[in-house]
C-alpha positions as CSV (number, residue, x, y, z in Angstrom):
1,X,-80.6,-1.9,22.8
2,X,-84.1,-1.4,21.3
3,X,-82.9,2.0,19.8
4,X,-80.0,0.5,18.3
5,X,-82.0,-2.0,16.7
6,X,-84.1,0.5,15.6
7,X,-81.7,2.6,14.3
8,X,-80.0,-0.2,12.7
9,X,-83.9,-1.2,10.8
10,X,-83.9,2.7,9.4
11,X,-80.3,2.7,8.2
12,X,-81.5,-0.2,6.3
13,X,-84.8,0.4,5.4
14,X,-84.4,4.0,4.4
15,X,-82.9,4.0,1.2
16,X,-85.5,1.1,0.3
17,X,-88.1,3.2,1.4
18,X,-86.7,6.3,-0.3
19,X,-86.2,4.0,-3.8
20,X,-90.2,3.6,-3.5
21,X,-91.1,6.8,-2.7
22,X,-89.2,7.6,-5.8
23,X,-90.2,4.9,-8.1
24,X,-93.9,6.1,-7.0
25,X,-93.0,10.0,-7.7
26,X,-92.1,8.4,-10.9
27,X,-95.2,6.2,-12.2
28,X,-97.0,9.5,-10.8
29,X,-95.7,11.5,-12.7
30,X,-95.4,10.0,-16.0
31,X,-99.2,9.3,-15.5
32,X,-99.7,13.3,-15.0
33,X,-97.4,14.2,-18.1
34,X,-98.6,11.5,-20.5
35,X,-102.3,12.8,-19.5
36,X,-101.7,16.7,-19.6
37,X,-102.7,16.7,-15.8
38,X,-100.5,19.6,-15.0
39,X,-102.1,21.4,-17.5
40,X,-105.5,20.5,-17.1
41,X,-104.7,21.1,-13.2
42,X,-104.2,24.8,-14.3
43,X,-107.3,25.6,-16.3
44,X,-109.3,24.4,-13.5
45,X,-107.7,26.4,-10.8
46,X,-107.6,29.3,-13.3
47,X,-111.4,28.6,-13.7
48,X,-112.6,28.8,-10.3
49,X,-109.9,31.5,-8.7
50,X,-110.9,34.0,-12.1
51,X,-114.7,33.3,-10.6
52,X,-114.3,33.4,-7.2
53,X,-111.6,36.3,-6.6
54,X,-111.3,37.7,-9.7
55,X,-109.3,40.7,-8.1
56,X,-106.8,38.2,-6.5
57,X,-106.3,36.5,-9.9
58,X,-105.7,39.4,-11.7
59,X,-103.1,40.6,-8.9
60,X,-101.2,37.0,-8.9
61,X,-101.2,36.5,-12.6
62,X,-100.7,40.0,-14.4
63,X,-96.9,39.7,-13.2
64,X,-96.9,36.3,-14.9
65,X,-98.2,36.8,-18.7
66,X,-94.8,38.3,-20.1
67,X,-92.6,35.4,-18.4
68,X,-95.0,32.8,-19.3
69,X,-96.4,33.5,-22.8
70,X,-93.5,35.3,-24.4
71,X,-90.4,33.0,-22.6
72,X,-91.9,29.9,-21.4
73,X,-94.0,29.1,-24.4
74,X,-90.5,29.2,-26.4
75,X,-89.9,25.7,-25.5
76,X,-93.4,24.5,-25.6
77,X,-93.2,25.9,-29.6
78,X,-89.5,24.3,-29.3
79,X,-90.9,20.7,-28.6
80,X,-93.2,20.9,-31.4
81,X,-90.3,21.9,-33.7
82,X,-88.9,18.7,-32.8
83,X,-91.9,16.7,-33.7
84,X,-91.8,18.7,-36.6
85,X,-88.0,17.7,-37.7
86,X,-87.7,13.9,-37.0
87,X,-91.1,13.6,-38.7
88,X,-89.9,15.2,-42.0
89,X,-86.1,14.0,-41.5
90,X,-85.5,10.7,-43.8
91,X,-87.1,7.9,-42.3
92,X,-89.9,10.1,-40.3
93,X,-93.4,9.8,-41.2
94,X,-94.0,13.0,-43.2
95,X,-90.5,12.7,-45.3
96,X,-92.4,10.6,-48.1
97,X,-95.6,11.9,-49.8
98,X,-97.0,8.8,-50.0
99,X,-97.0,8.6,-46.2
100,X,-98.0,12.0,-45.4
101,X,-100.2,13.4,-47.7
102,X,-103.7,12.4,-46.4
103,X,-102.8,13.6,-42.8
104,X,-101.2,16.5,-44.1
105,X,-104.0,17.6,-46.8
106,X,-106.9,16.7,-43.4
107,X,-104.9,19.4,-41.5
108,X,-105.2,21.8,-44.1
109,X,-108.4,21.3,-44.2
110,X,-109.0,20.7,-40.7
111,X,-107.7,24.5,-40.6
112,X,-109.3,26.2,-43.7
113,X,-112.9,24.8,-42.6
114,X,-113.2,26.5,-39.4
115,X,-111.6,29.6,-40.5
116,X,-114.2,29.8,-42.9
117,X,-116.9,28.8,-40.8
118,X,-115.7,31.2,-38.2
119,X,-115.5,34.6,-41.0
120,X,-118.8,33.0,-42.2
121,X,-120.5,33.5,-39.2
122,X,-119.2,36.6,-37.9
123,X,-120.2,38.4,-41.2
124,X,-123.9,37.0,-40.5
125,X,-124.3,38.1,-37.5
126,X,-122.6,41.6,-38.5
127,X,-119.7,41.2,-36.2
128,X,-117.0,42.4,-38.1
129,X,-115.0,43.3,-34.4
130,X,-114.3,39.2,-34.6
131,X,-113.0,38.9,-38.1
132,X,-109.3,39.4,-36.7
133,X,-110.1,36.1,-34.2
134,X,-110.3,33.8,-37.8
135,X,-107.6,32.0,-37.0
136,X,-108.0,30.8,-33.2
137,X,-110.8,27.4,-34.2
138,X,-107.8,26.3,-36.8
139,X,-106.1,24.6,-33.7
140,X,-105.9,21.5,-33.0
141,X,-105.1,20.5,-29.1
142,X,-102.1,17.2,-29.7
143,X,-101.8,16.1,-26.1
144,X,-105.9,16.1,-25.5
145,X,-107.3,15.3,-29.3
146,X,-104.0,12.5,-28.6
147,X,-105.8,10.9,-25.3
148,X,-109.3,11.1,-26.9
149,X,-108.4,8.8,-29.9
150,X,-105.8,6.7,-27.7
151,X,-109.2,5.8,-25.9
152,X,-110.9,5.0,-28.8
153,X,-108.7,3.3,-31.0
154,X,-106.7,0.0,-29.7
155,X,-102.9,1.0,-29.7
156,X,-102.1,-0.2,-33.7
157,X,-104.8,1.1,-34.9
158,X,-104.0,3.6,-37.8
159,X,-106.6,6.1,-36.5
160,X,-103.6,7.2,-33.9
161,X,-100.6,7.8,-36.1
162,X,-103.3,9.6,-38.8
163,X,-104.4,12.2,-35.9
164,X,-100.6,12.7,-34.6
165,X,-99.3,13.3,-37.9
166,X,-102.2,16.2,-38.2
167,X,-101.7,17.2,-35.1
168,X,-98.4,18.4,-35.9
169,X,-98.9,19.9,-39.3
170,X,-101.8,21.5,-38.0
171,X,-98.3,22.7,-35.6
172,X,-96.2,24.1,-37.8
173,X,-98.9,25.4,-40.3
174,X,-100.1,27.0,-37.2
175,X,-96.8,29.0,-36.4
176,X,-96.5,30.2,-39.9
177,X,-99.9,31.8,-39.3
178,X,-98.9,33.3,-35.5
179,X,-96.1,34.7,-37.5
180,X,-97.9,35.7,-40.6
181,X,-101.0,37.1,-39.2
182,X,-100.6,37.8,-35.8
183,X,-98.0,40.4,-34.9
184,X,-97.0,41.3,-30.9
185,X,-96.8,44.7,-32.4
186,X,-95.3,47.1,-35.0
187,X,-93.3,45.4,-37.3
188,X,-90.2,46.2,-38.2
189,X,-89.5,43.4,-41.4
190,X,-85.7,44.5,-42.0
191,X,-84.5,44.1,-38.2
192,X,-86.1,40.8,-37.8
193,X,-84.6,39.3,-41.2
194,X,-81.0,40.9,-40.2
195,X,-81.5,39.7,-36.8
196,X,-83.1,35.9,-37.9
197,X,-79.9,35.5,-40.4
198,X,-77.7,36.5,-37.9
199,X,-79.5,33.9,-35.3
200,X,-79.4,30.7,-37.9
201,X,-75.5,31.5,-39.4
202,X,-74.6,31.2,-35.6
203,X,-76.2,28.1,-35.5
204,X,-75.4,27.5,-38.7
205,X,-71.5,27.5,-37.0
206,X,-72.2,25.8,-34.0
207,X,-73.4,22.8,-36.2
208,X,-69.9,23.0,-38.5
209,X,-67.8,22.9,-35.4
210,X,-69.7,20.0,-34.6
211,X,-71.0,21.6,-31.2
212,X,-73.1,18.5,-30.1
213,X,-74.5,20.1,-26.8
214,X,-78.0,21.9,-27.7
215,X,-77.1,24.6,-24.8
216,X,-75.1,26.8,-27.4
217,X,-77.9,26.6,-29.6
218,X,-81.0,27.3,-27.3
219,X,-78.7,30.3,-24.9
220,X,-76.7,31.6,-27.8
221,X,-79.0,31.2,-31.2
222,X,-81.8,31.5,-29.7
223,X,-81.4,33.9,-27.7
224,X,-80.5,36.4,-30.7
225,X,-83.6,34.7,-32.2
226,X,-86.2,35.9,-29.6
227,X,-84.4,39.5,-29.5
228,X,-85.0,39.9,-32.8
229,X,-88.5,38.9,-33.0
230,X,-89.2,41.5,-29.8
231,X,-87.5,43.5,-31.1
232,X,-89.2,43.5,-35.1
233,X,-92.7,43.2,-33.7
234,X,-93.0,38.8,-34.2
235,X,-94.1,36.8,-31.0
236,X,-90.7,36.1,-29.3
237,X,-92.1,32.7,-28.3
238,X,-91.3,31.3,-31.7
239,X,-87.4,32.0,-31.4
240,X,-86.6,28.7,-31.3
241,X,-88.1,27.7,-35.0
242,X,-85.5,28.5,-37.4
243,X,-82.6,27.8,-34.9
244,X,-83.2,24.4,-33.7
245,X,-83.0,23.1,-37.7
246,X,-79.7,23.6,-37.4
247,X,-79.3,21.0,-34.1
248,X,-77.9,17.8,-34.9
249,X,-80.5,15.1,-35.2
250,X,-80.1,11.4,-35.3
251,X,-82.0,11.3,-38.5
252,X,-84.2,8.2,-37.4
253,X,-87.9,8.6,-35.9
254,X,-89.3,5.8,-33.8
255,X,-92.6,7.1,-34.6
256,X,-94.4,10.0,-32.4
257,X,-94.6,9.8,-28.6
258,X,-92.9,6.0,-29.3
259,X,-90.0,5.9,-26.8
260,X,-86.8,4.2,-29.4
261,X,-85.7,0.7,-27.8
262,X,-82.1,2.3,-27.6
263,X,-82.3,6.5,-26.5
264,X,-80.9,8.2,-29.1
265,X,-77.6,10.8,-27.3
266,X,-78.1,13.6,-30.7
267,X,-78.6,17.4,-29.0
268,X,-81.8,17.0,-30.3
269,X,-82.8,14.1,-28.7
270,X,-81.5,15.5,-25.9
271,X,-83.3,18.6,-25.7
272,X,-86.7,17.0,-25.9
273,X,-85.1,15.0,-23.2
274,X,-84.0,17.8,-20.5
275,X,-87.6,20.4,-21.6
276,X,-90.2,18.0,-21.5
277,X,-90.8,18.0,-17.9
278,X,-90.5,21.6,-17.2
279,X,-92.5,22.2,-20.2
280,X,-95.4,20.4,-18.4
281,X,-94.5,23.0,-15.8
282,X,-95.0,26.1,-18.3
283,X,-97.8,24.7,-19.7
284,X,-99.1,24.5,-16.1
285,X,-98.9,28.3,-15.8
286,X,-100.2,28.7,-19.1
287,X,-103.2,27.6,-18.1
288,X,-103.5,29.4,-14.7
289,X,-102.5,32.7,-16.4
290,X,-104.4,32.1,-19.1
291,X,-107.3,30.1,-18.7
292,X,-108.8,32.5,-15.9
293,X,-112.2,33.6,-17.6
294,X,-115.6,34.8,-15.5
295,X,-118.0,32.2,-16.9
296,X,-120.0,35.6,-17.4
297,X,-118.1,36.5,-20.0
298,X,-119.8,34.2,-22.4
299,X,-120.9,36.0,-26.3
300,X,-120.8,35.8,-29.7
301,X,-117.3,35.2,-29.8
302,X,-117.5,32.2,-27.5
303,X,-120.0,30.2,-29.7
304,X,-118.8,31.4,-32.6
305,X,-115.1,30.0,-31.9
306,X,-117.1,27.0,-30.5
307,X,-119.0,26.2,-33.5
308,X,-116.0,26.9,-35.8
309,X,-114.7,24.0,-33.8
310,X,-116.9,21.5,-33.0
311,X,-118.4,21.9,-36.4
312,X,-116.0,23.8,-38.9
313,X,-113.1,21.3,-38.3
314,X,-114.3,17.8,-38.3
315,X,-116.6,18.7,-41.8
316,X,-112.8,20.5,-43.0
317,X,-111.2,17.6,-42.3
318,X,-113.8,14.9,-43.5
319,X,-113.9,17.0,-46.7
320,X,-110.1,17.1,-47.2
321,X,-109.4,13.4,-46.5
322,X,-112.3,12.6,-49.6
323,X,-110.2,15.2,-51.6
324,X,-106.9,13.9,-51.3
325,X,-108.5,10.3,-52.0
326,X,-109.7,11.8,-55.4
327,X,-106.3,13.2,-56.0
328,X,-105.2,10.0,-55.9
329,X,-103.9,9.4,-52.4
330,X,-104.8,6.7,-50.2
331,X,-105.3,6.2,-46.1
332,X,-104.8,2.5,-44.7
333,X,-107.5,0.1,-45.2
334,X,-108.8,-0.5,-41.7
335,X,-108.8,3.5,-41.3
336,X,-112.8,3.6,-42.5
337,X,-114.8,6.8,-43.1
338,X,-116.5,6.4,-39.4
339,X,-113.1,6.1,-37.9
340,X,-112.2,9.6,-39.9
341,X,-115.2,11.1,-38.6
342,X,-114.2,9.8,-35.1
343,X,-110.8,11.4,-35.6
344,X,-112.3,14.6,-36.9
345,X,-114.8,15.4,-34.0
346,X,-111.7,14.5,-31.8
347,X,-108.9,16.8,-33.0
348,X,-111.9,19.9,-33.0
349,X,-110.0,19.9,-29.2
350,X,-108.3,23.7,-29.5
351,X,-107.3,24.9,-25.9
352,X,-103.7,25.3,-25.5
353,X,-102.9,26.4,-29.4
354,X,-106.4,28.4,-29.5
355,X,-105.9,30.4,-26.3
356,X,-102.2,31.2,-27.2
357,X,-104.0,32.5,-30.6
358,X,-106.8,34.4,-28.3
359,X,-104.3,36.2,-26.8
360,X,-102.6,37.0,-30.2
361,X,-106.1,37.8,-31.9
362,X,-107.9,40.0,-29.4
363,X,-106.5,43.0,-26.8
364,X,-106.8,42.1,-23.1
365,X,-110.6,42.3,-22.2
366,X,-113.8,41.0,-22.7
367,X,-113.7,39.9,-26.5
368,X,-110.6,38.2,-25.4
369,X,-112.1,36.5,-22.7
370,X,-115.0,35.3,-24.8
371,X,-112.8,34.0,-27.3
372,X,-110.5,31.9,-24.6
373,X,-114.0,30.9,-22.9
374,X,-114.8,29.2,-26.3
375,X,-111.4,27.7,-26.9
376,X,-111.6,26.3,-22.9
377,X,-115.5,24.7,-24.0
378,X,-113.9,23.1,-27.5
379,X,-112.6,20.1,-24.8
380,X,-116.7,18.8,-25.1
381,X,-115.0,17.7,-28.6
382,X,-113.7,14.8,-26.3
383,X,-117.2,13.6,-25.1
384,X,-119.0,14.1,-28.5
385,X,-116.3,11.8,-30.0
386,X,-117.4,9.6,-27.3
387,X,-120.6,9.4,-27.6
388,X,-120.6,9.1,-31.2
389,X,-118.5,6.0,-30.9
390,X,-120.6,4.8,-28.1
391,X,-123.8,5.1,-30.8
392,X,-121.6,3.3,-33.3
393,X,-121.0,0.4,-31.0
394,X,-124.6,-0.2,-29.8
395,X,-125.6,-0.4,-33.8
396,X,-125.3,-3.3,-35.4
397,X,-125.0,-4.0,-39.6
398,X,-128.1,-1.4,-41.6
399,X,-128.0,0.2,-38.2
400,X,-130.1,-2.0,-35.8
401,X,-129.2,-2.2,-32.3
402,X,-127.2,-4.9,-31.7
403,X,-127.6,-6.0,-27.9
404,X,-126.4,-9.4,-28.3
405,X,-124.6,-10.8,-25.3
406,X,-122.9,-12.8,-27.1
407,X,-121.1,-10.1,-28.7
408,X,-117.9,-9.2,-27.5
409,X,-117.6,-5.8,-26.0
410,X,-114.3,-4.3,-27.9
411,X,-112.9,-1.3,-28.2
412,X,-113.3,0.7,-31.6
């Protein structure tokens, strides 16, 4: 009898317990996708196996770069296409120029100041091997730059929305350079355009007949889309830019990473839906694969990519903000200079864009490795902003301490 009654407890219990397990798996992780965890779990690993067995690393992830960089990446480039679209569609934050000017004009800047700084410096120090590597501090990091300023700024604060909204300009200004300036190899400019056309009047189709699944556009469209840009010499990791355009949106933005009371069911909506999980997956073995660096491998290119972008972007975008304000344009009141310079130092995070630029800038090998060992160091962004804001709290008006315990201990 005492079996039976156990028996009878687990048939009962079971699914319960199953639910929880679950629910837990969950709350874990959404906590490890909101946070970048996976990734983050990667560039450590990556770190300390590239140190400790380098010839181990190099065995497990040589295999890996092709499937990771040049298929997986597609849909981490795919995702930011979609930030891209409902932010510029009617309604989105960057459709009016009122709206996104300031943040646009601070990524511009926040790209052209440490490409400068970054030329500037390796002209100085005669190192005219780095020039091609310009491009790697224009980065900006959205999921960690994203976290620093969440921490910073309480959750309406304007600082957030004004970092997201540069975030992903910085994006797609970012894969017009990639495509511009960094070729996989020879070019070949009349395949790719024949190809490309060929890729978008497909989708082009798809969208006429009113195709509302985004499979036919990702497997067929795209597909032709990354051939040709293998093919003509681009990185195949941007196929999905000029196809998924062409996927039917629902035309409405919530705001970025705001989840919409009511899901929107567009293909669009629905491909963020199905990749953004095994996107956290890639970007995982992104970082293993490409994060593996012998801290040894430290030079010139290291703290000059470093510099570029702990220094380069935050004046860039500091600078550009006080231009577009001359021009006539205008951020939100409560979004004061020592909250821009908060934002600034913050979105000088490059890692994942940067290393994926390392790898486009510089041949396998040891100025490669300096330059991802930089972008991998560009995370101390995070705890200068910190400790900058931390200074600005302890300061009182004409910059006294303040100390009083009276005062109320806030958040910036």
């Amino acid at each position: 009898m005492a079996a039976e009654h156990l028996l009878f407890m687990y048939a009962i219990l079971a699914p319960v317990t199953r639910s929880r397990r679950y629910i837990r798996f969950q709350r874990g992780w959404r906590i490890a996708r909101d946070n970048s965890l996976l990734m983050v779990t990667g560039a450590v690993l990556a770190l300390i196996w590239a140190n400790r067995a380098p010839a181990s690393y190099a065995r497990f992830t040589e295999p890996l770069h092709f499937v990771v960089n040049d298929v997986g990446m597609v849909f981490f480039f795919g995702l930011a296409v979609k930030e891209i679209i409902e932010a510029t569609a009617p309604g989105g934050a960057l459709h009016s120029l009122r709206r996104g000017a300031v943040p646009v004009i601070a990524a511009v800047g926040g790209m052209v100041g440490p490409a400068l700084l970054f030329l500037a410096q390796a002209l100085m120090f005669g190192r005219h091997d780095l020039m091609g590597g310009w491009a790697i501090p224009t980065a900006t990091d959205i999921a960690f730059s994203y976290l620093v300023v969440r921490a910073l700024f309480p959750p309406t604060h304007p600082a957030i929305p004004f970092l997201l909204l540069l975030a992903i300009a910085d994006d797609a200004l970012g894969l017009i350079v990639l495509a511009a300036f960094y070729p996989a190899a020879p070019i070949r400019p009349a395949l790719v355009v024949v190809v490309i056309a060929a890729a978008c009047g497909f989708a082009w189709w798809l969208r006429r007949a009113q195709v509302n699944s985004f499979w036919p556009y990702v497997l067929g469209a795209g597909a032709v889309s990354w051939a040709g840009l293998f093919a003509g010499g681009f990185h195949p990791a941007l196929a999905l830019v000029p196809v998924l355009p062409f996927v039917p949106c629902a035309r409405r933005d919530a705001g970025i990473f705001v989840d919409p009371a009511v899901e929107p069911d567009d293909a669009l909506s629905r491909f963020d839906r199905w990749w953004s999980g095994p996107v956290e997956i890639v970007l995982f073995f992104f970082a293993l694969t490409n994060a593996g660096v012998p801290f040894g491998s430290s030079g010139a290119a290291t703290w000059i990519v470093l510099a570029s972008l702990l220094v380069g972007k935050p004046i860039g975008i500091t600078c550009s903000v006080w231009i577009a304000e001359r021009a006539g344009f205008h951020r939100a009141p409560e979004f004061t200079w020592p909250d821009v310079i908060l934002v600034a130092v913050a979105a000088g995070v490059g890692f994942t864009v940067a290393l994926f630029f390392a790898t486009a800038a510089f041949p396998a090998g040891r100025l490669q490795d300096q330059a991802k060992l930089g972008a991998l160091l560009s995370v101390s962004a995070g705890p200068i902003a910190f400790a900058i804001a931390r200074l600005r709290k302890s300061e009182g008006p004409g910059g006294r301490r303040s100390g009083s315990r009276a005062e109320p201990r806030r958040r910036l």
